[in-house]
C-alpha positions as CSV (number, residue, x, y, z in Angstrom):
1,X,-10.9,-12.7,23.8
2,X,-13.5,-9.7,23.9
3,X,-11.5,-6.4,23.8
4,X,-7.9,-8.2,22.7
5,X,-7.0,-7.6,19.3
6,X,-6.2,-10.5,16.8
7,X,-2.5,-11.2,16.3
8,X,-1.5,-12.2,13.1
9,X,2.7,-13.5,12.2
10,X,3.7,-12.5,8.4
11,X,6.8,-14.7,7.4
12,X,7.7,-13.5,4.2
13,X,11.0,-12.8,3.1
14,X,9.8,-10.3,0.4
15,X,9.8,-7.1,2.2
16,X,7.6,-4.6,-0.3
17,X,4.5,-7.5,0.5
18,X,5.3,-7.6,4.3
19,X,5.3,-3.9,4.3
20,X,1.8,-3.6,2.0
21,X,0.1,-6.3,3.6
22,X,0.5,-5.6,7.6
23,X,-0.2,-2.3,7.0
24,X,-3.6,-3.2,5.8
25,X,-4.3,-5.5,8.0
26,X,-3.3,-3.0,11.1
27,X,-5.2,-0.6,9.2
28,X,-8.2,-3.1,9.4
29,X,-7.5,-3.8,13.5
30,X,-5.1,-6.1,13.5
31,X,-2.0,-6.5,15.9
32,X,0.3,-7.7,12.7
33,X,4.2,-9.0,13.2
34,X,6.5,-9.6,10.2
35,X,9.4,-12.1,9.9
36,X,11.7,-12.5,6.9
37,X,13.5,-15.9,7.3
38,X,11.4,-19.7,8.4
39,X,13.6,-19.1,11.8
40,X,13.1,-15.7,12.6
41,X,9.2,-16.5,11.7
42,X,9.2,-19.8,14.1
43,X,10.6,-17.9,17.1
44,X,8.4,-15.0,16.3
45,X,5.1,-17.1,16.3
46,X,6.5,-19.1,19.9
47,X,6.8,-15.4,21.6
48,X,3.7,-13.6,19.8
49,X,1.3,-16.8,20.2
50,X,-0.5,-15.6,17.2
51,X,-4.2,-16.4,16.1
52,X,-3.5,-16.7,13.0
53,X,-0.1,-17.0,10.8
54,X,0.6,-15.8,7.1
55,X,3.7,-18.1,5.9
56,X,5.3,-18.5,2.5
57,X,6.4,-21.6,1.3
58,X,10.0,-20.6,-0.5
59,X,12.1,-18.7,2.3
60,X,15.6,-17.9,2.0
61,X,16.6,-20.6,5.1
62,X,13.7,-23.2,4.3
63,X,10.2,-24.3,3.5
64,X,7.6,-22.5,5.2
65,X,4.8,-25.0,4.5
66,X,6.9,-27.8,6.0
67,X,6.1,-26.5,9.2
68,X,2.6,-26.0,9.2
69,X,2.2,-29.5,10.9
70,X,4.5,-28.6,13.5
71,X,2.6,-25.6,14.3
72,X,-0.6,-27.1,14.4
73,X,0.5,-29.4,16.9
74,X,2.3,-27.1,19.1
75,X,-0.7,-24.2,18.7
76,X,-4.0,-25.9,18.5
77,X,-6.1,-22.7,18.4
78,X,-3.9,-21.5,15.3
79,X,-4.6,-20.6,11.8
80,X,-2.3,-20.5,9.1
81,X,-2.8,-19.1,5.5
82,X,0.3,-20.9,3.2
83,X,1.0,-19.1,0.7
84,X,3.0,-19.3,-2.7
85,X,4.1,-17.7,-5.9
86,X,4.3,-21.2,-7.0
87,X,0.8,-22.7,-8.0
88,X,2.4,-26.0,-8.2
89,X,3.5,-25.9,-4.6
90,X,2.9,-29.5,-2.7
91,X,-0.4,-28.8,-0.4
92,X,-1.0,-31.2,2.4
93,X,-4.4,-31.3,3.9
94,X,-4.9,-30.3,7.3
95,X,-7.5,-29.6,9.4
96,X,-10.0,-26.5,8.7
97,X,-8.2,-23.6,9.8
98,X,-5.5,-24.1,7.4
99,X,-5.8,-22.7,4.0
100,X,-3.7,-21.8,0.9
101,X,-3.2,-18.7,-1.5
102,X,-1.4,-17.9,-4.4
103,X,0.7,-15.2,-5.2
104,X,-0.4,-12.2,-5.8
105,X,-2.6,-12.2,-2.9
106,X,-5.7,-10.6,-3.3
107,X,-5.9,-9.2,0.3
108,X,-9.4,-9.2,0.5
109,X,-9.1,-13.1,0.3
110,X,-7.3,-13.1,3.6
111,X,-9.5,-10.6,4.8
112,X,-12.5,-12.9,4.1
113,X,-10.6,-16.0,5.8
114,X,-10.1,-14.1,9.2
115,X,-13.6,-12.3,9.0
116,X,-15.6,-15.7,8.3
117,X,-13.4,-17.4,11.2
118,X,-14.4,-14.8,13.7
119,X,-18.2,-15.1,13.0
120,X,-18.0,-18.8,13.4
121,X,-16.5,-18.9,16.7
């Protein structure tokens, strides 16, 4: 993957954090793509085969975290940060490259998570 930037999938149907948060991210090297609804995200990650995906849980046409098994088991070399303005949002437990936030992200958090991933592959 030398040279190839890291893709990352926002699906998040508030538009003002979408807006903030990829343009950090491309601001920190990232190639970043934002979704707004769960099926606009879902067809976005199966053409942009992201490294990692930022997905809410409380979308306008679904539950974002119900798919994070789904994901796993059609992109095994994905990671996926759920996030949540909801603290008491249902977390399942998954393997090691999924992880959970709560709204309001502290973007150095995800930063961290990304960062971290990279030096221990």
């Amino acid at each position: 993957m030398a040279g190839e930037k890291i893709k990352i999938v926002i699906v998040d149907d508030e538009r003002d954090l979408c807006f903030l948060l990829s343009g950090i991210l491309k601001s920190n090297g990232y190639d970043v793509h934002t979704f707004y609804t769960l099926h606009e995200g879902l067809e976005g990650i199966s053409a942009v085969r992201p490294d990692w995906v930022i997905l809410d849980n409380d979308l306008p046409d679904g539950l974002g975290w119900s798919k994070t098994g789904e994901l796993l088991n059609n992109y095994p070399h994905i990671n996926i940060i759920n996030i949540s303005a909801n603290p008491d949002s249902h977390r399942s437990y998954y393997p090691s490259q999924v992880f959970y936030l709560i709204k309001p992200i502290d973007v150095n958090s995800i930063l961290a998570l990304i960062s971290n991933s990279q030096a221990a592959s």
